[in-house]
N, C-alpha and C positions, 0 to 999 in steps of 0.2 A: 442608350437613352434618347437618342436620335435630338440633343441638344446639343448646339457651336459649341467649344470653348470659353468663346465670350458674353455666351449668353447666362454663365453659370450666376449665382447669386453668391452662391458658397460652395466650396468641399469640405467633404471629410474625410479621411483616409484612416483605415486601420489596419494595422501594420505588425508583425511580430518584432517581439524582441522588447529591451525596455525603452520605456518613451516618456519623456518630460513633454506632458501634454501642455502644460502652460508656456513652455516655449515652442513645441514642434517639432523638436527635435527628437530623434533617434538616436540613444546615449551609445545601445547596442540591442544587434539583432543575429545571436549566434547562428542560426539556419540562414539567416541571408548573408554572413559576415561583413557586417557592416558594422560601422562603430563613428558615432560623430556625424551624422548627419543632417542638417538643420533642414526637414524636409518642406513644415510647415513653411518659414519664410521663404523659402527659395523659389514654392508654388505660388504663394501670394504675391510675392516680385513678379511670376512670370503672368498672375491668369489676372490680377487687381482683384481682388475679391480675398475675404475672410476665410483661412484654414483652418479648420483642428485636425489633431491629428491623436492618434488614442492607440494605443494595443490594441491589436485586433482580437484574440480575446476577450478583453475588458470591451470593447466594444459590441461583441456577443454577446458579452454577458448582461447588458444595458438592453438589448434586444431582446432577452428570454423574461427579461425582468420586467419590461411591459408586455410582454404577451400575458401574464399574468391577470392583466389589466382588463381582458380582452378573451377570459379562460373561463368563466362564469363563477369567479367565487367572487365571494363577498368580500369586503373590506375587511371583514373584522377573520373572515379567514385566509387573509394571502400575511403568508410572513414575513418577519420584517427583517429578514436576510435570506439569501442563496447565493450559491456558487453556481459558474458553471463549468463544466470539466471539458475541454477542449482537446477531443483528439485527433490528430491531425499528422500535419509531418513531427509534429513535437509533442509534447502532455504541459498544457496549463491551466491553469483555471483566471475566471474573472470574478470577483468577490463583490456583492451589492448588499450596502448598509441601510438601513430605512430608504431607499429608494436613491443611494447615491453610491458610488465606485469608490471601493477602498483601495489605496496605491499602495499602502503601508508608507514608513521614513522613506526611502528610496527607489519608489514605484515596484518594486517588485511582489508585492506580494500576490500570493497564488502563483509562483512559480513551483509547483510538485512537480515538475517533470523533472527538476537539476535535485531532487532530494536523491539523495547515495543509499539505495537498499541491497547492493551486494557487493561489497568492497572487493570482490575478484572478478567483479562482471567486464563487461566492454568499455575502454575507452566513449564516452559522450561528449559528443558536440563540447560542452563547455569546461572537458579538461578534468572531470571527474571518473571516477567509474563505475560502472553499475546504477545511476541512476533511473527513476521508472520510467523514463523517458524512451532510454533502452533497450524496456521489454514492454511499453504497452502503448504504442504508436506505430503511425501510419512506417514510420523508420527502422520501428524495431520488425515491423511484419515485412517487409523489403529486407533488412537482411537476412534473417531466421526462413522466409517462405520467398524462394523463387519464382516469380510468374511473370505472362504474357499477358496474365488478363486484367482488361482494362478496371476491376474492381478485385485488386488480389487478397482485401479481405473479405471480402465476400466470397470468394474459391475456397480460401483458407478457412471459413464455418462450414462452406457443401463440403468442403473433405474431410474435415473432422469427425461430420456428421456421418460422414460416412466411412470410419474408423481409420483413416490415412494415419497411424502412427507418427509421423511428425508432424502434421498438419494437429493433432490432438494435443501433444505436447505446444506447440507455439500457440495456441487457441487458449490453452489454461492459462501460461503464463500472462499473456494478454490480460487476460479476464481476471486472472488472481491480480494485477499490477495495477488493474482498474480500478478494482475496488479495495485498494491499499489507498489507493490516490483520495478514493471518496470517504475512507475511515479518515487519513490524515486533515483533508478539510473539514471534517466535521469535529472531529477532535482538536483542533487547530482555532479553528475559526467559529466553532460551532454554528453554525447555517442551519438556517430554519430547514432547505432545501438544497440537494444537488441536482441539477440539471448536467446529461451528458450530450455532447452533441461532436 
């Protein structure tokens, strides 16, 4: 951004895992194990300047929800909730209620990647198994599809497409695990909208 450090006014930071945005803290971040970290005050002791700090995520999803803004529809047709489905090294969603961030009791909600859809599947990051996290992510395509290249799903859809037998098998799962994730938000949460990104 070719700005000092000192010259910031504020940060924001968005982060995996859960986050008590009103204090900063980082309660837990299974993909980065971490657990207990009070990120926001420890930046604002060091830079003097205002932190928040947000699931990155939920932060996403705050982003897709004004582009909305900025998409050509009208007021009276943008809705008045979406999700967005975040896949990535993990599967979660960020949930937006008339135009604000639903955390649930606990901050987690739109956590679908730790939901358990095959109780004989693979150990998951948070100690469950089978979760869709573990068939329809950046993590689950790294284990299931070996590669070198620097976008291995992207390989993983050219070889499908081009009948590679395993590469079709982990490509459905994916895809069927997707849109399990986008029935459960909608079903769940009912959302005018899901956004996948």
């Amino acid at each position: 951004a070719e700005v000092a450090p000192g010259d910031f006014l504020s940060i924001g930071i968005g982060i995996p895992g859960s986050v008590d945005a009103e204090a900063g803290r980082v309660a837990h971040a299974v993909n980065l194990d971490l657990a207990g970290l009070d990120l926001g005050p420890e930046l604002a002791a060091r830079f003097g300047v205002p932190v928040r700090v947000e699931n990155d995520v939920n932060a996403a999803a705050l982003g897709a929800w004004s582009l909305l803004d900025t998409a050509g529809l009208a007021r009276s047709a943008r809705p008045r909730s979406m999700a967005y489905l975040n896949l990535g090294t993990g599967m979660a969603a960020g949930i937006v209620l008339d135009g604000a961030l639903w955390r649930g009791s606990r901050g987690t909600a739109g956590e679908v990647g730790h939901i358990p859809v095959d109780p004989d599947g693979v150990l998951c990051s948070c100690g469950q198994r089978g979760c869709l996290e573990t068939l329809a992510s950046g993590s689950a395509v790294a284990r299931q599809w070996s590669s070198e290249h620097p976008f291995p799903v992207v390989e993983l859809f050219e070889a499908a497409d081009h009948g590679v037998p395993l590469a079709v098998d982990v490509r459905d799962r994916v895809v069927e695990n997707t849109a399990a994730a986008v029935q459960i938000l909608i079903l769940t949460f009912d959302v005018g909208r899901v956004f996948i990104g």
